[in-house]
One Martini backbone bead per residue (centre of mass of N, CA, C, O) as a GRO file, in nm:
protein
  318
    1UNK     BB    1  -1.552   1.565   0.311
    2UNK     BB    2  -1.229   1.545   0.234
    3UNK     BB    3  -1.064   1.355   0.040
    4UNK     BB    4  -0.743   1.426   0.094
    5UNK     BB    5  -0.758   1.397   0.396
    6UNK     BB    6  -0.799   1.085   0.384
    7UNK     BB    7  -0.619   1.047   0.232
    8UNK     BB    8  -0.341   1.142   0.317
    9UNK     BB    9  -0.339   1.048   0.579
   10UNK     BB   10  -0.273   0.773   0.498
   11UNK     BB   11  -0.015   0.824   0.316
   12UNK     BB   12   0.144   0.952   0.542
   13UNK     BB   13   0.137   0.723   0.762
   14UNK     BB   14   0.291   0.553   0.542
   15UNK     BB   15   0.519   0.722   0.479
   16UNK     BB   16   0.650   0.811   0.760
   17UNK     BB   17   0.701   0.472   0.821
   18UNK     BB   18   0.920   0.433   0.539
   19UNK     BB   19   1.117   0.650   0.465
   20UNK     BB   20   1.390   0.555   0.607
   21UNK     BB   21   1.389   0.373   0.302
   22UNK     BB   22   1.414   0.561   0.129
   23UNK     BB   23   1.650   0.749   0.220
   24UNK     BB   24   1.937   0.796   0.078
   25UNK     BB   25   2.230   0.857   0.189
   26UNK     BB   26   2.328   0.998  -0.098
   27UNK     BB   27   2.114   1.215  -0.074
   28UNK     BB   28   2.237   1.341   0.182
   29UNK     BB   29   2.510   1.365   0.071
   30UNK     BB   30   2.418   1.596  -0.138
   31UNK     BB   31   2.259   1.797   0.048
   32UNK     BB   32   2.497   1.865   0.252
   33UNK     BB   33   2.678   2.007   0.078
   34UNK     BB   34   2.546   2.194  -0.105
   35UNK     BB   35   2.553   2.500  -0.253
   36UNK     BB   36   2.542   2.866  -0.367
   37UNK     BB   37   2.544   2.787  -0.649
   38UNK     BB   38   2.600   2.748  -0.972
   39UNK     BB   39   2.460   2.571  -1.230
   40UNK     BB   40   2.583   2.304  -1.424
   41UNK     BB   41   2.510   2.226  -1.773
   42UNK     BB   42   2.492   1.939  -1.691
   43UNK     BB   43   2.308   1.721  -1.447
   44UNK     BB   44   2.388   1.531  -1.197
   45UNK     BB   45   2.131   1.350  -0.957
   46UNK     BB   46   2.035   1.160  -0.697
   47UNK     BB   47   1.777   1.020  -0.613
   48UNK     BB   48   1.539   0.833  -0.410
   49UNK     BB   49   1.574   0.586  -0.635
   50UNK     BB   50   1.891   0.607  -0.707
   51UNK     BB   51   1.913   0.779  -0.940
   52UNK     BB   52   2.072   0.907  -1.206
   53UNK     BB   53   2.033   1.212  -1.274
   54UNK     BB   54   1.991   1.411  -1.629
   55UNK     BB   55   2.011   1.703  -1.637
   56UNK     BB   56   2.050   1.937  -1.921
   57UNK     BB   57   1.849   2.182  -1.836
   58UNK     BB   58   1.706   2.408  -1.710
   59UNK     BB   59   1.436   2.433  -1.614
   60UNK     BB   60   1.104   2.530  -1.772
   61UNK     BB   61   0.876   2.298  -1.780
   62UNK     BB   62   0.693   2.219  -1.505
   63UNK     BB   63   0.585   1.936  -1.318
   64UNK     BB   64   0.382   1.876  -0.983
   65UNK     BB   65   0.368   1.656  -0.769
   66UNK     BB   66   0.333   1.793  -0.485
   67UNK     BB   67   0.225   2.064  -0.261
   68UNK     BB   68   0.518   2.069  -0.122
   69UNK     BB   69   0.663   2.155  -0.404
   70UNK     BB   70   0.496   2.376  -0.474
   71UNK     BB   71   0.583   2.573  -0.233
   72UNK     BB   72   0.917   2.536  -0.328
   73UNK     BB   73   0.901   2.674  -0.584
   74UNK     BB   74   0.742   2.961  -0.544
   75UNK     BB   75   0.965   3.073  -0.337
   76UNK     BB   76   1.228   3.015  -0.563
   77UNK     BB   77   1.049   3.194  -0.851
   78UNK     BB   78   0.885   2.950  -1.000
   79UNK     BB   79   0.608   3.003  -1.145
   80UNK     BB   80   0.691   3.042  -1.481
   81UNK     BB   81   0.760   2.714  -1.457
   82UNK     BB   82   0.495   2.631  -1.421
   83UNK     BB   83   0.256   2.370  -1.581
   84UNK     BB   84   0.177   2.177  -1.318
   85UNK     BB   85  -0.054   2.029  -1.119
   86UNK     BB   86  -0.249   1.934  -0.884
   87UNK     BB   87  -0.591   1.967  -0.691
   88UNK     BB   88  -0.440   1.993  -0.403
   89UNK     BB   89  -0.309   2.265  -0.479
   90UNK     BB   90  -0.341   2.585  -0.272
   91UNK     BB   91  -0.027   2.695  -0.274
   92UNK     BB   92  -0.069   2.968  -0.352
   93UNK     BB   93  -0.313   3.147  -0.523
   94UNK     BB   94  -0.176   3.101  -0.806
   95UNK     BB   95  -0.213   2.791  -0.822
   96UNK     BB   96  -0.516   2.831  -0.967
   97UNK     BB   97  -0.410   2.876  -1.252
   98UNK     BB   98  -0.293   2.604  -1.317
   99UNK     BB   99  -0.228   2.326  -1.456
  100UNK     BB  100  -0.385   2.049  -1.386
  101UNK     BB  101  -0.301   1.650  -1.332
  102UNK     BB  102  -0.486   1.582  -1.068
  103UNK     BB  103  -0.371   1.413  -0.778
  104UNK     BB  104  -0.251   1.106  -0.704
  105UNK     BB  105  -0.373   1.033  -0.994
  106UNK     BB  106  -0.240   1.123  -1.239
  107UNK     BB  107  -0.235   1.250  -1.532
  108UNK     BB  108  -0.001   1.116  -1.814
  109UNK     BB  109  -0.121   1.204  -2.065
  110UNK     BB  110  -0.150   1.544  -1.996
  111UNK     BB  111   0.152   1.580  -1.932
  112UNK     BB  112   0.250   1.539  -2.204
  113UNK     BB  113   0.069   1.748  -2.350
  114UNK     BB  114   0.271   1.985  -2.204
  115UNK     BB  115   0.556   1.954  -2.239
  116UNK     BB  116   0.755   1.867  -2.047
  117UNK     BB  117   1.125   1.873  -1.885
  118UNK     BB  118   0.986   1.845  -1.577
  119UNK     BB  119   0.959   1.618  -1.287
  120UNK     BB  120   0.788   1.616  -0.972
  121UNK     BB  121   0.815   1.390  -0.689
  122UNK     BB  122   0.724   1.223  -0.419
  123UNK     BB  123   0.793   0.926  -0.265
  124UNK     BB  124   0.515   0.894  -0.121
  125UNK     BB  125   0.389   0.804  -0.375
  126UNK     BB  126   0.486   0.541  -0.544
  127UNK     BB  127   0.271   0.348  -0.480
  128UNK     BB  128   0.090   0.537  -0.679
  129UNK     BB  129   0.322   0.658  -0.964
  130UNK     BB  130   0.559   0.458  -1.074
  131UNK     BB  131   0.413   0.381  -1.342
  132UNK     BB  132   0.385   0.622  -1.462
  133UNK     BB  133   0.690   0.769  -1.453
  134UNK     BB  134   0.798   0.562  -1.677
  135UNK     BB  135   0.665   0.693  -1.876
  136UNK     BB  136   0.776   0.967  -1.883
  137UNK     BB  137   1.074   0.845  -1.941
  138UNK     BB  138   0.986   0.736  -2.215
  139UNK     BB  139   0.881   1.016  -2.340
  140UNK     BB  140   1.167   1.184  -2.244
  141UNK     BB  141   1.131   1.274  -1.930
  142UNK     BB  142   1.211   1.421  -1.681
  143UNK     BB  143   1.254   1.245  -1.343
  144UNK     BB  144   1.182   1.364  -1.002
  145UNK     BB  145   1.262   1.236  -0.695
  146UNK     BB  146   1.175   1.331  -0.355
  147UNK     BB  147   1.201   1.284  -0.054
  148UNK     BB  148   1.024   1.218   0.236
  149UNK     BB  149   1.005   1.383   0.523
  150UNK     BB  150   1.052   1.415   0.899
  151UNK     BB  151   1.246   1.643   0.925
  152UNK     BB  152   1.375   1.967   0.918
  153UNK     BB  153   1.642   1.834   0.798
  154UNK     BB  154   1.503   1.739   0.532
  155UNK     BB  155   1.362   1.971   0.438
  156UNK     BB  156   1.624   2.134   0.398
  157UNK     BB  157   1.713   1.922   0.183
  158UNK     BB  158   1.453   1.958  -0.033
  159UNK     BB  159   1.506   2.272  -0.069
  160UNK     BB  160   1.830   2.242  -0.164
  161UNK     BB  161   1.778   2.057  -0.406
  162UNK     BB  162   1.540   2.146  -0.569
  163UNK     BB  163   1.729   2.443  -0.578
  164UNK     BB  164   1.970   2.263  -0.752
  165UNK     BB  165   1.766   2.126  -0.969
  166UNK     BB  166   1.663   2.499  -1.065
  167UNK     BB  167   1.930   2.702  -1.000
  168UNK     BB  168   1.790   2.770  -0.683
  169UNK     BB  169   2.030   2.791  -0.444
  170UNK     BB  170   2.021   3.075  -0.300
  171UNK     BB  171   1.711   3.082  -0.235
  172UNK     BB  172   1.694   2.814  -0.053
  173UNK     BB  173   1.890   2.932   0.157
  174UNK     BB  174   1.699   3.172   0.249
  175UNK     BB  175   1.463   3.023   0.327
  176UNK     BB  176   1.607   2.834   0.562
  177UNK     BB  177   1.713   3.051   0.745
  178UNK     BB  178   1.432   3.189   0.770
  179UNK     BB  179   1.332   2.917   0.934
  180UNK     BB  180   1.514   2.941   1.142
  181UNK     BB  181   1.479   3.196   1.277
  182UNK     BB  182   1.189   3.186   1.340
  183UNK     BB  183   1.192   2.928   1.519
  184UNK     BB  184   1.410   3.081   1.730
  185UNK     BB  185   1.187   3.297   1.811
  186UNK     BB  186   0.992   3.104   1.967
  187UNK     BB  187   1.143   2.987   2.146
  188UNK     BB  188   1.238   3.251   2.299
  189UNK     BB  189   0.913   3.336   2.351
  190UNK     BB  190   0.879   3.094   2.559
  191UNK     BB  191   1.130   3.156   2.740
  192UNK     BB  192   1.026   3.438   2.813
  193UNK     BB  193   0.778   3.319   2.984
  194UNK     BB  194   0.778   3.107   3.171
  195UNK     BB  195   0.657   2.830   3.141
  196UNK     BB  196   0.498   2.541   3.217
  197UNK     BB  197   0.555   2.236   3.084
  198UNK     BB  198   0.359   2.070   2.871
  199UNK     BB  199   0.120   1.847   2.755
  200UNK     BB  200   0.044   1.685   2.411
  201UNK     BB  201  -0.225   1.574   2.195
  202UNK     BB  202  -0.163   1.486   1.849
  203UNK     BB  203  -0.458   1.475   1.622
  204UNK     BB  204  -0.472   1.290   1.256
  205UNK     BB  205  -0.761   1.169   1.345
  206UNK     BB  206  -1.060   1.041   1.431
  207UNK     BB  207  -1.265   0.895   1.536
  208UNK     BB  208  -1.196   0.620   1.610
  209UNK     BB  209  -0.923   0.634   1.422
  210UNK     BB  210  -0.665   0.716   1.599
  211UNK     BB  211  -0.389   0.956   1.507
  212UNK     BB  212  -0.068   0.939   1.571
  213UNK     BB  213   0.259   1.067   1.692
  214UNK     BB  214   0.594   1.004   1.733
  215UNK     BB  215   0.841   0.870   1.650
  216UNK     BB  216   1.036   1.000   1.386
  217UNK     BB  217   0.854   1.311   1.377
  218UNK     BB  218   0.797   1.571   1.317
  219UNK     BB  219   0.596   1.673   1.525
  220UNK     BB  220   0.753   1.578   1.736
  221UNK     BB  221   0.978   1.772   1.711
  222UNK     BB  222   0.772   2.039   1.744
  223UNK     BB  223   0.735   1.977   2.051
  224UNK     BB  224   1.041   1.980   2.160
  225UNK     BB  225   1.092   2.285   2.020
  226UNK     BB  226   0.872   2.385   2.260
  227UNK     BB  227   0.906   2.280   2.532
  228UNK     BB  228   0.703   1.979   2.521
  229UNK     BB  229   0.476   1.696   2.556
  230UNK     BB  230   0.428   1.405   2.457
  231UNK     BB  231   0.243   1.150   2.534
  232UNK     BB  232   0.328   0.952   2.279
  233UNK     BB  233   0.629   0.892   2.243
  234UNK     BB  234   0.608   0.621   2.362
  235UNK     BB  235   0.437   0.451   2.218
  236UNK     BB  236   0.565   0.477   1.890
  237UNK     BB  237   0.633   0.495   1.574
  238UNK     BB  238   0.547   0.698   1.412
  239UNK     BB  239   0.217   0.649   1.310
  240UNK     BB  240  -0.059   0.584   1.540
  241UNK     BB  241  -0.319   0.394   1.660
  242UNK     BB  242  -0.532   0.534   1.957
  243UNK     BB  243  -0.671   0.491   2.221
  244UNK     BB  244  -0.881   0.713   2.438
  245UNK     BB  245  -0.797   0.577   2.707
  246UNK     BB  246  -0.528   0.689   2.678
  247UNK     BB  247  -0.547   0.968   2.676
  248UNK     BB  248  -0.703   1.009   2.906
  249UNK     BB  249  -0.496   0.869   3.118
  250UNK     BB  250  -0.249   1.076   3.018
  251UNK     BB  251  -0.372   1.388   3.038
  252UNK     BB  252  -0.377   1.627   2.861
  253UNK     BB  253  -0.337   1.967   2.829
  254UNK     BB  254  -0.315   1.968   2.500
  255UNK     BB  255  -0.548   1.952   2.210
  256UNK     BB  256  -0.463   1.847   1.883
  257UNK     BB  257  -0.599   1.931   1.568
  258UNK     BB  258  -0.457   1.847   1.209
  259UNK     BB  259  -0.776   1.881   1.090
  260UNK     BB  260  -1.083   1.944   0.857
  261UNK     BB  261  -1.326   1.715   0.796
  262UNK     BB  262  -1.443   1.784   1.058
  263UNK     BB  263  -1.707   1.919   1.214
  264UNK     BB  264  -1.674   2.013   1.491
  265UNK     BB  265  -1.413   1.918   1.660
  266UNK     BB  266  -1.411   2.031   1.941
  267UNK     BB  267  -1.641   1.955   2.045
  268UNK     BB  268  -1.627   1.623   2.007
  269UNK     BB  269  -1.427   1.599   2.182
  270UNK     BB  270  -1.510   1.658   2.439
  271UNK     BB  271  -1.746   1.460   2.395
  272UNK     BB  272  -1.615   1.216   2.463
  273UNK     BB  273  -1.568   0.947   2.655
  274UNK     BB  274  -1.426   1.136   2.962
  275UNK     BB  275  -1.278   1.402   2.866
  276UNK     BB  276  -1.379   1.572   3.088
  277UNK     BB  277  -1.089   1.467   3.285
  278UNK     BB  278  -0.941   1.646   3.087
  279UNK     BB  279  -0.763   1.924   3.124
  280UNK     BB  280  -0.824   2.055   2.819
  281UNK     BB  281  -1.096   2.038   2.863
  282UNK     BB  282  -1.128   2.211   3.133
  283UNK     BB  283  -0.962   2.475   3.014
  284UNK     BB  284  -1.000   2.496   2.678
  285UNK     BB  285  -0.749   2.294   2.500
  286UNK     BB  286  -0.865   2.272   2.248
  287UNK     BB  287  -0.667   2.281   1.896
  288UNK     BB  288  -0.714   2.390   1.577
  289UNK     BB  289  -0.507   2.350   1.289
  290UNK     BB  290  -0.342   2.384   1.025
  291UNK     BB  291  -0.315   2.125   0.756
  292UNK     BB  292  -0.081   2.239   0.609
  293UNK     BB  293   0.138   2.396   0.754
  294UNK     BB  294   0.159   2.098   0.951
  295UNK     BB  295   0.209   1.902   0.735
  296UNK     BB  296   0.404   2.058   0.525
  297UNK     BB  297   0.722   1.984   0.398
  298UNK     BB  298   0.806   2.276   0.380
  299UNK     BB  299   0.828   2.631   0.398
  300UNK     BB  300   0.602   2.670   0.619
  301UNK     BB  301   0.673   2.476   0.871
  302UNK     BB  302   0.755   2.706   1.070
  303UNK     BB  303   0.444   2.809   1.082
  304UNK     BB  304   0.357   2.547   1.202
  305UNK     BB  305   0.521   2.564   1.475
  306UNK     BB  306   0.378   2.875   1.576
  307UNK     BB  307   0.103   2.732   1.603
  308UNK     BB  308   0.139   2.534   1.781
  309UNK     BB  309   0.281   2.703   2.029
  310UNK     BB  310   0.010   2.885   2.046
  311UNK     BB  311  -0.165   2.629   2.125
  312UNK     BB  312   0.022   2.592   2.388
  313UNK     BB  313   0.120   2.909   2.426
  314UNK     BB  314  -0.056   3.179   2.423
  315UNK     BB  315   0.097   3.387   2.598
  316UNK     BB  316   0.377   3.387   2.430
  317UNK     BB  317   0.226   3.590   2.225
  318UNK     BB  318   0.073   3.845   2.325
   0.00000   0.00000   0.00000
């Protein structure tokens, strides 16, 4: 079983419960004005913790404490100015180069002895790692929290804001542009499928403990934007534990599973008690879809979304 997997989801589903009040409205009205232009320091940004931070200079040397910023690094092709990751970063393949710097539970000695000049982290962390924190800015280093995304215009505002404090602003907005584009192009395609609108349960770890999306989360976004029906919907806000017989009774066309901790995890679905009466199981719709692509709100979601897609109407694909 991967550590991660089990850290990471509980972490998430507490943190996309919560982040609507980490998310300042200040820090949104700075993610949308910002355009494509070169950035000018000193620069002055506030960040998720409502402060006003002062980058001095281009960052040089960063290290990146959450999964979802290297790889919004990476792509804004700052790959030679990371100094540092966590444990849990696995993509892109280079990312295995980089000094580690520990998991959820960052090493703040060795971040130091790295002598960095910028550090990021996701709001989604504070709850372990505001301490560490503190000590980095007493070290004299600059530290940056971005907000914690729950939806696709969330994550274009940290692919942005990101962009804008590492004066990768350029970059950031082809990246946008050209998620905006994918996620068009799959809509476009389920559209001219002409399938008749599916129901779909997509669960976020095994039982007993099932935990589903509801209401504003990305995943819920990605359900509406692919013209699919979430089951669970009407459930509750944000992520929430759901019982079998939900499930069941509600009888969902497809089962979406977005962990890989459980081997051999659609067997173990399709056989769970009652399951046998639904139709994605009568159908053979139960499926494993990448828990990283899927989950991590950075450049990938996009990719995130036309698995999902794919796995709702796989028609629609071939």
């Amino acid at each position: 079983m991967k550590k991660w997997s089990l850290i990471g989801t509980t972490l998430t589903l507490s943190a996309l419960l919560l982040t609507g009040c980490g998310t300042t409205d200040s820090v949104k009205d700075n993610n949308a004005t910002q355009t494509a232009q070169q950035a000018t320091y000193p620069l002055t940004v506030k960040d998720a913790t409502n402060k006003e931070v002062k980058i001095q200079q281009q960052p040089a040397k960063i290290i990146t404490l959450s999964p979802n910023i290297t790889e919004t690094l990476f792509a804004l092709g700052l790959a030679d100015r990371i100094e540092g990751v966590t444990s849990n970063d696995n993509y892109p393949e280079e990312v295995s180069d980089k000094e580690q710097v520990g998991d959820i539970n960052p090493n703040i000695e060795k971040i130091i002895s790295l002598n960095p000049d910028f550090v990021l982290a996701d709001a989604s962390s504070l709850g372990t790692i505001e301490a560490g924190l503190q000590q980095l800015r007493d070290a004299n280093i600059t530290v940056f929290v971005v907000p914690t995304a729950n939806s696709f215009k969330e994550t274009y505002d940290n692919i942005t804001l990101i962009g804008k404090v590492t004066n990768k602003e350029k970059e950031a907005k082809e990246i946008v542009t050209n998620m905006k584009e994918k996620i068009a192009t799959v809509q476009e395609k389920i559209k001219k499928a002409n399938i008749e609108t599916r129901s779909v349960f997509v669960e976020a770890s095994d039982a007993p403990d099932i935990y589903t999306a509801g209401k504003g989360t990305y995943m819920q976004e990605m359900v509406d934007l692919i013209d699919a029906k979430n089951i669970a919907q009407d459930g509750g806000e944000g992520w929430f534990k759901i019982d079998a017989e939900s499930i069941v009774k509600n009888n969902p066309d497809v089962i979406i599973a977005t962990y890989d901790y459980v081997p051999n995890i659609i067997e173990k679905i399709k056989k769970r008690d009652g399951f046998d009466s639904i139709e994605a199981v009568k159908n053979n719709r139960v499926v494993q879809v990448d828990e990283d692509t899927t989950s991590r709100t950075g450049p990938r979601l996009a990719d995130g979304l036309e698995e999902i897609a794919k796995a709702v109407y796989p028609e629609a694909f071939k």
